[in-house]
N, C-alpha and C positions, 0 to 999 in steps of 0.2 A: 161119771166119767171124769177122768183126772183133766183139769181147766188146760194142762201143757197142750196133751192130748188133741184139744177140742180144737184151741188154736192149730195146731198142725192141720188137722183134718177141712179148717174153715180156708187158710194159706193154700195147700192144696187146691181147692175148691176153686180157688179166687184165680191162680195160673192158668189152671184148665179149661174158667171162661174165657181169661184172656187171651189162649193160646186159639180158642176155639173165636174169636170175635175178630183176632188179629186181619185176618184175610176180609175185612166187611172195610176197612181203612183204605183203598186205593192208595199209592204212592201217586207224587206229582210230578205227571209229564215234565220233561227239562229236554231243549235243544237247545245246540251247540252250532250259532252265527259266527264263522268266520268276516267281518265287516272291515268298509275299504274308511282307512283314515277320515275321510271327508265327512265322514257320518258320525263321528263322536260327539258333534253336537244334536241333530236328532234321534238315532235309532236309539239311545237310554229312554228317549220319552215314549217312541212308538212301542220300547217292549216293555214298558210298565201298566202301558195301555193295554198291550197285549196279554198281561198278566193278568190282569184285573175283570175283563173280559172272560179268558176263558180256564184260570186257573193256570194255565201249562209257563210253567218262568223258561226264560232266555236267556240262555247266557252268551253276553257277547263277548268276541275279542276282536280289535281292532288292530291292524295293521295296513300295510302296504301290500295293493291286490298282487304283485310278482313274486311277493316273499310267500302269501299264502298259495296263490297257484305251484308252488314248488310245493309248499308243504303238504298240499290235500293229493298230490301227485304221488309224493312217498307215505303217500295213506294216513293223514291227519286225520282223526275221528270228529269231525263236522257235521253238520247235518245239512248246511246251506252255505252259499256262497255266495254275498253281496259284493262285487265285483266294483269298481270306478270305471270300469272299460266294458266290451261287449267281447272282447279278444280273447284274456284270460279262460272265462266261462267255455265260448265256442271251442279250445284248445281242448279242457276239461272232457266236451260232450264226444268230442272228434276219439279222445283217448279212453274213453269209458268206464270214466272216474264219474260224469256227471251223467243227469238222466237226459235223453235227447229231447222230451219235449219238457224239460222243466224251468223251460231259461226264460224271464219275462225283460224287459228292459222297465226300471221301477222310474227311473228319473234321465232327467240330462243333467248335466252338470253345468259350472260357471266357471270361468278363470276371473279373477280379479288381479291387480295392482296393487300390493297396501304399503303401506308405510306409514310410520306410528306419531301417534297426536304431536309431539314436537318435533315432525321434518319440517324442515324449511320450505322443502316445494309441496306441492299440491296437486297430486297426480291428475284430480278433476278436472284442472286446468291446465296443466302441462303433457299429462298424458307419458308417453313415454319418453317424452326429457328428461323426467325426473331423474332416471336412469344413468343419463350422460352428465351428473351433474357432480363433480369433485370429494363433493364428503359422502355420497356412495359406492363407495369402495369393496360394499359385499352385496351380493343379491342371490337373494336363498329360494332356490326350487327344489323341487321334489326329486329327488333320483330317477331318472327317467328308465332308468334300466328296469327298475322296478313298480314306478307309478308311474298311471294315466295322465293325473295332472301334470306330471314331469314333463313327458312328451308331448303334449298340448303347448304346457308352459314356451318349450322350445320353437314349435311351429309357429307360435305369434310375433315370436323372435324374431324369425325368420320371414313372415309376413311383411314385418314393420321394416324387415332390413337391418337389422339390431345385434340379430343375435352376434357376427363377428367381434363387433364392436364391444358387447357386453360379457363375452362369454366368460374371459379371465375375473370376472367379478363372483362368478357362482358359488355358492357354498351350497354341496345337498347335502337334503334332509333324507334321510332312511326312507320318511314316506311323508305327506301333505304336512302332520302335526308336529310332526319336527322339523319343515322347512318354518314354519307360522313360529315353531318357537324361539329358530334363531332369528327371526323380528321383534320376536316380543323381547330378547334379553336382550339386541344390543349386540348380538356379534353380528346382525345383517342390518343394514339401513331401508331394506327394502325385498319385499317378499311377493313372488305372483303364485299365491295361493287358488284354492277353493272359495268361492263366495261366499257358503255356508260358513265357512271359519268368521268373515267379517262381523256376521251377527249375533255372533255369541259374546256372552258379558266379556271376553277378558279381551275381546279384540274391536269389539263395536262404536270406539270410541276415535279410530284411527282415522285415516285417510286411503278409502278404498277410491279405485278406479276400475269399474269395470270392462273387460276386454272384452272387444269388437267381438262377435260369436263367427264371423266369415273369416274370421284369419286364425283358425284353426280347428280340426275334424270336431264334428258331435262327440260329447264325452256322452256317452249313452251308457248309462250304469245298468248293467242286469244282473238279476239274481240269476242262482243256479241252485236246482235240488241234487245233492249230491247221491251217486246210489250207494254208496255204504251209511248212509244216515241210519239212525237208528228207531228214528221218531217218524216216519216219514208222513202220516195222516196230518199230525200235529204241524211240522214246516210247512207242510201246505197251503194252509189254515194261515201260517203267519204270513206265506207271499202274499196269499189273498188282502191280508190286511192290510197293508203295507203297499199293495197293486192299486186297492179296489176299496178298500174300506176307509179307518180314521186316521190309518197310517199314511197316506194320499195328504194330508190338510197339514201333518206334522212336516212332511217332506217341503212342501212351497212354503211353511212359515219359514221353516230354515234356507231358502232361496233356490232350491232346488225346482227345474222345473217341470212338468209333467210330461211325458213324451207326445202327448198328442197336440201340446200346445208349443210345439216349437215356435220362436218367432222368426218372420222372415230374415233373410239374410241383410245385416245392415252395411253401409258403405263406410269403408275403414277410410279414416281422415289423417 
């Protein structure tokens, strides 16, 4: 038999296993986290965990939960919904975009105070004087139109008696990471961020102050399973992790607190 021949005949041979073996290779599950800015510092690590565990990758996007809540509203392909608020999500289950019982609350949230290694004042000590204090002339929040922490941020404001007095100072951020980044560059002297932003490398060196939790609503973050998800055994599996699992021990390293362990209400001084 001519050698060409033989090769063709073995080439052939070699496709028609392949073509025949192909279907024994499962593809890898992948959901699609819509996640609320505040979480850019842990959910990378809960969904590497979560990768590694059980195969299926995550892929996240992060933004501002009122930009995503529009977006998963005009049919964003998501599979779940990490929310900063409990508002968003319940809008979502009301509208029948989200599943009615798939909403967990994963965390509470923190407001802090920060201003960066060389301010003059010292929030720890001064508290919200820092505020009133001449060479702070920007203070950067969240868009409240669109994030939780915005409107938090503002109710503390308002707690303290403040917010008038400070309000022409605001500069906002799209959502929690970009009010943190105009602190971090220098076009704000002062930012009342996410707690979890405080302990991440690029910010953990500052001057945090954290705010009173009675002088503004529970930031009560919940998930939500979305019903157009595509993956939906799989999202399940990640609330769980993330509710109930190693995702739980990720969430309090980043200062996030657990919802069962609310602390009592403290007395604003």
């Amino acid at each position: 038999m001519p050698a060409g021949k033989t090769f063709l005949q073995a080439t052939t041979a070699l496709v028609a296993l392949l073509c025949i073996a192909a279907p024994a290779f499962p593809q890898t599950k992948q959901i699609r986290v819509a996640a609320a800015s505040d979480l850019q510092t842990a959910m990378p690590e809960i969904a590497k965990a979560f990768e590694s565990k059980t195969g299926i990758h995550v892929e996240l996007i992060f933004g501002s939960s009122g930009n995503f809540f529009a977006q998963i509203q005009n049919g964003a392909p998501f599979d779940l919904f990490f929310s900063a608020d409990s508002e968003f999500p319940a809008r979502l289950m009301r509208s029948g975009r989200a599943e009615a019982r798939g909403a967990s609350v994963y965390a509470i949230g923190r407001l802090i105070l920060w201003m960066p290694p060389g301010a003059t004042c010292n929030p720890q000590a001064e508290k919200w004087n820092c505020l009133l204090k001449p060479e702070v002339s920007r203070i950067a929040i969240a868009n409240p139109a669109h994030a939780p922490y915005g409107r938090a941020a503002i109710s503390a404001l308002q707690s303290a008696h403040l917010y008038e007095r400070v309000r022409a100072k605001f500069v906002l951020g799209e959502n929690i990471s970009q009010a943190a980044q105009f602190v971090q560059s220098g076009n704000a002297q002062a930012g009342i961020l996410a707690y979890s932003q405080a302990v991440s490398p690029a910010m953990r060196d500052g001057k945090p102050w954290e705010i009173p939790t009675d002088t503004y609503p529970p930031i009560e973050q919940t998930v939500v399973l979305l019903k157009a998800a595509k993956e939906k055994s799989a999202a399940r599996d990640f609330v769980l992790f993330v509710t109930e699992g190693a995702g739980r021990a990720a969430l309090e390293k980043f200062g996030f607190r657990p919802p069962a362990a609310r602390p009592p209400k403290e007395r604003h001084k």
